[in-house]
N, C-alpha and C positions, 0 to 999 in steps of 0.2 A: 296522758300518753296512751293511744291503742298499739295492742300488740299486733304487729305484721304477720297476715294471715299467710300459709303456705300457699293454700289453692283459695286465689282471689277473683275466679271467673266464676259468676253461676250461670249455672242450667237451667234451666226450666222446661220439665216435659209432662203434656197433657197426657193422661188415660183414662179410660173407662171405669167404671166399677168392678166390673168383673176383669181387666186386665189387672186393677191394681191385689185384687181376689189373689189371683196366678201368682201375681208378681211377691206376695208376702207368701203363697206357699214354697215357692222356691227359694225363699228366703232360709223358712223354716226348716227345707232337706238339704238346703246347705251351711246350715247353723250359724246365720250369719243374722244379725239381730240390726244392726245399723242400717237402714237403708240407703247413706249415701253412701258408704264403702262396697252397700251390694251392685248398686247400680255405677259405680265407679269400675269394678273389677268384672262386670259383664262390660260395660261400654270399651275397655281399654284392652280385652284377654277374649270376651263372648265366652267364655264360658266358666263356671266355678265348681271347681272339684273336692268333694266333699269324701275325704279318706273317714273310714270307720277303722279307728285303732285298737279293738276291742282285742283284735287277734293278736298284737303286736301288745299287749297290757298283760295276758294270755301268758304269751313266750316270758316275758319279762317275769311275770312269778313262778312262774318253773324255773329258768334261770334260777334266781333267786334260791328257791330249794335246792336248785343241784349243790349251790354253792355253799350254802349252807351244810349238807349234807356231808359235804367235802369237808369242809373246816371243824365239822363235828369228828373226822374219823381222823384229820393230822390229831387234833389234839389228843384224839385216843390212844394213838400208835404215840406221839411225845412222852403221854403220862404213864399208859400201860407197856410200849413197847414193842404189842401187836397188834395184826388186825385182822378180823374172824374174814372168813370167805362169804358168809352174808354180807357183809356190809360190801363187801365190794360188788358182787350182784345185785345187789339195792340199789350200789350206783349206776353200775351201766343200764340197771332199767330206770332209772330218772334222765340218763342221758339219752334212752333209746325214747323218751317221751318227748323230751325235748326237740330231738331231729327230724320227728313226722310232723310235728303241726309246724317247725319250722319249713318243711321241703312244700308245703301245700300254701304257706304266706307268699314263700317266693314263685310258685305257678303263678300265682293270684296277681301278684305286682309284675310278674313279667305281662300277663294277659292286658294289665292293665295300661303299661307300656306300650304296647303293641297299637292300643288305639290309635 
């Protein structure tokens, strides 16, 4: 018994050497490693958008810290009671880190909207 393929039309398209050159480096800047889902997603969209989330991994570990940082100082004021004026200046400058490379992600996706 063969299992029923989803996409059961093929293609078939000739190129060059140096088109097919082109063809895996845009493969390569848009990290896409299958050639018929590259050439699937240009033939049906023409073009593939390749986000670098480096910035967005970035915020996510600062988060991360803030919160941690946070949860370091409830459990201090639980156990001890109170809490020093350092710590809380510690936090609002993790928070003040946190909201500048956030305000410059969203320039960057609004720009990129824009297109």
């Amino acid at each position: 018994m063969t299992k029923k393929r989803r996409r059961c039309v093929h293609l078939h398209v000739m190129v060059s050497p140096e088109e097919q050159a082109l063809i895996g480096e845009r493969m390569a800047e848009a990290g896409i490693s299958n050639m018929g889902a590259y050439m699937r997603k240009m033939a049906l969209n023409g073009y593939v958008l390749h986000v670098d989330l480096s910035d967005i991994r970035e915020l996510v570990s600062l988060q991360r810290r803030c919160a941690n940082n946070l949860n370091q100082v409830a459990i201090h004021v639980n156990t001890y009671g109170g809490i020093y004026p350092d710590e809380i200046k510690a936090l609002q400058r993790d928070y003040a880190d946190l909201w500048g490379p956030l305000s410059d992600l969203l320039k960057k996706l609004s720009a990129v909207v824009e297109m």
